[in-house]
C-alpha positions in Angstrom: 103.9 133.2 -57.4 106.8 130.9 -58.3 106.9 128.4 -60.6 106.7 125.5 -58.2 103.0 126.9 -56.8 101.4 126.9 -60.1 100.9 122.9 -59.9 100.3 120.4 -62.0 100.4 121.4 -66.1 101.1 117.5 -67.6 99.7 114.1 -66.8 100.4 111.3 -68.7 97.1 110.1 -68.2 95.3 113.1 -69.4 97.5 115.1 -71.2 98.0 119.0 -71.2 96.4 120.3 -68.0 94.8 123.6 -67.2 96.8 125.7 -64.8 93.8 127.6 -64.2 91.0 125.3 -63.8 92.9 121.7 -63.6 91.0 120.3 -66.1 92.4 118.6 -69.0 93.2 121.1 -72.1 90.0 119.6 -73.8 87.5 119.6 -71.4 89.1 123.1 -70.2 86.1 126.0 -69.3 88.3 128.7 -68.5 88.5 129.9 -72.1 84.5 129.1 -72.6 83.6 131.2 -69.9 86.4 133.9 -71.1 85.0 133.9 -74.5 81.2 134.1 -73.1 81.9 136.9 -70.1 80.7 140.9 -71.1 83.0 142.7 -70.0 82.0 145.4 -67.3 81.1 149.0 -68.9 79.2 151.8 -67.8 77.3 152.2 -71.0 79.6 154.4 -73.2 81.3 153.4 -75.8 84.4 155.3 -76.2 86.6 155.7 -79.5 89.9 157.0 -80.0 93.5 157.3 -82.0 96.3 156.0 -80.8 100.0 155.9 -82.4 101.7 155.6 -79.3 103.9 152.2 -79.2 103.5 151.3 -82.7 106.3 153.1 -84.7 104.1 156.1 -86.2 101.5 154.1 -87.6 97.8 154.7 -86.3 94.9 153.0 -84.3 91.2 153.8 -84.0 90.2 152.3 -80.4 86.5 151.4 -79.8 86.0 150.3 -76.2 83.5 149.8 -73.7 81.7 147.9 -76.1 78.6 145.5 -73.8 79.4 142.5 -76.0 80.7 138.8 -75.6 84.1 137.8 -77.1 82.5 136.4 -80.0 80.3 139.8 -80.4 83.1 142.0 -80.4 84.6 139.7 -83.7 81.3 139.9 -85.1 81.6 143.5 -84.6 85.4 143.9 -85.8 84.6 141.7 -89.1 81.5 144.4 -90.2 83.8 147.2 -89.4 87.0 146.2 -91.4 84.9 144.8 -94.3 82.9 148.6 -94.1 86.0 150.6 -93.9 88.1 148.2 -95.9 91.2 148.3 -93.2 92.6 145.7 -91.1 92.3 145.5 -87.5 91.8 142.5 -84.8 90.1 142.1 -81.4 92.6 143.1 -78.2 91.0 142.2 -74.9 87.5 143.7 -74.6 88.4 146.1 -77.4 88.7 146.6 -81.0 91.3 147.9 -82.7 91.0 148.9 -86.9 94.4 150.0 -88.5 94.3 153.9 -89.7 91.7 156.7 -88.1 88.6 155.9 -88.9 87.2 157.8 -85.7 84.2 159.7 -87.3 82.8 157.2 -89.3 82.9 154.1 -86.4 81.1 157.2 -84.4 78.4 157.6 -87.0 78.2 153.7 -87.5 77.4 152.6 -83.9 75.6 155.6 -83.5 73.3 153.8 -86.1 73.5 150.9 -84.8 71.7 152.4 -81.1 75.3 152.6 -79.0 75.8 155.8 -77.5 79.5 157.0 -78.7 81.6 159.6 -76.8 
């Protein structure tokens, strides 16, 4: 898609303009209905480490997770503050800064999510 096709983005009436929805920026629902969408899983929440693509340093993984945008924060914010390490919400994933693998297992395990 060029640039031309991606239609109008300013009005001086209304301001900023969706490219998505053509709403103004304001009344925009693209990013209500992004932050209130599940994302599709098949029920199994899966964890891993990753260090690939961030010079050396490590990444615990959770995904699949059947929540909201604002469930997965929710989520990320109890995690961090439990394991004391920073981390942030990518997507329909979380991501917390060092391995912490065995003990987000045992956590959502406790919390009734079956964890492979």
């Amino acid at each position: 898609m060029s640039h031309m096709d991606k239609g109008l983005v300013y009005s001086t009436d209304k301001g900023k303009i969706c490219p998505e929805c053509g709403q103004p920026a304001g009344g925009c629902v693209c990013r209500i209905r992004g932050k209130t969408t599940v994302s599709k899983t098949d029920g199994v929440i899966r964890i891993r480490y990753e260090t690939k693509g961030r010079k050396g340093k490590g990444v615990t993984v959770i995904s699949g997770l059947p929540l909201n945008h604002a469930g997965l924060e929710e989520l990320a914010r109890g995690l961090k503050q439990r394991f004391g390490a920073g981390g942030s919400v990518c997507g329909y994933s979380i991501e917390l800064q060092g391995d912490h693998c065995d003990q987000v297992e045992q956590e959502l395990h406790k919390s009734g999510y079956k964890v492979r």
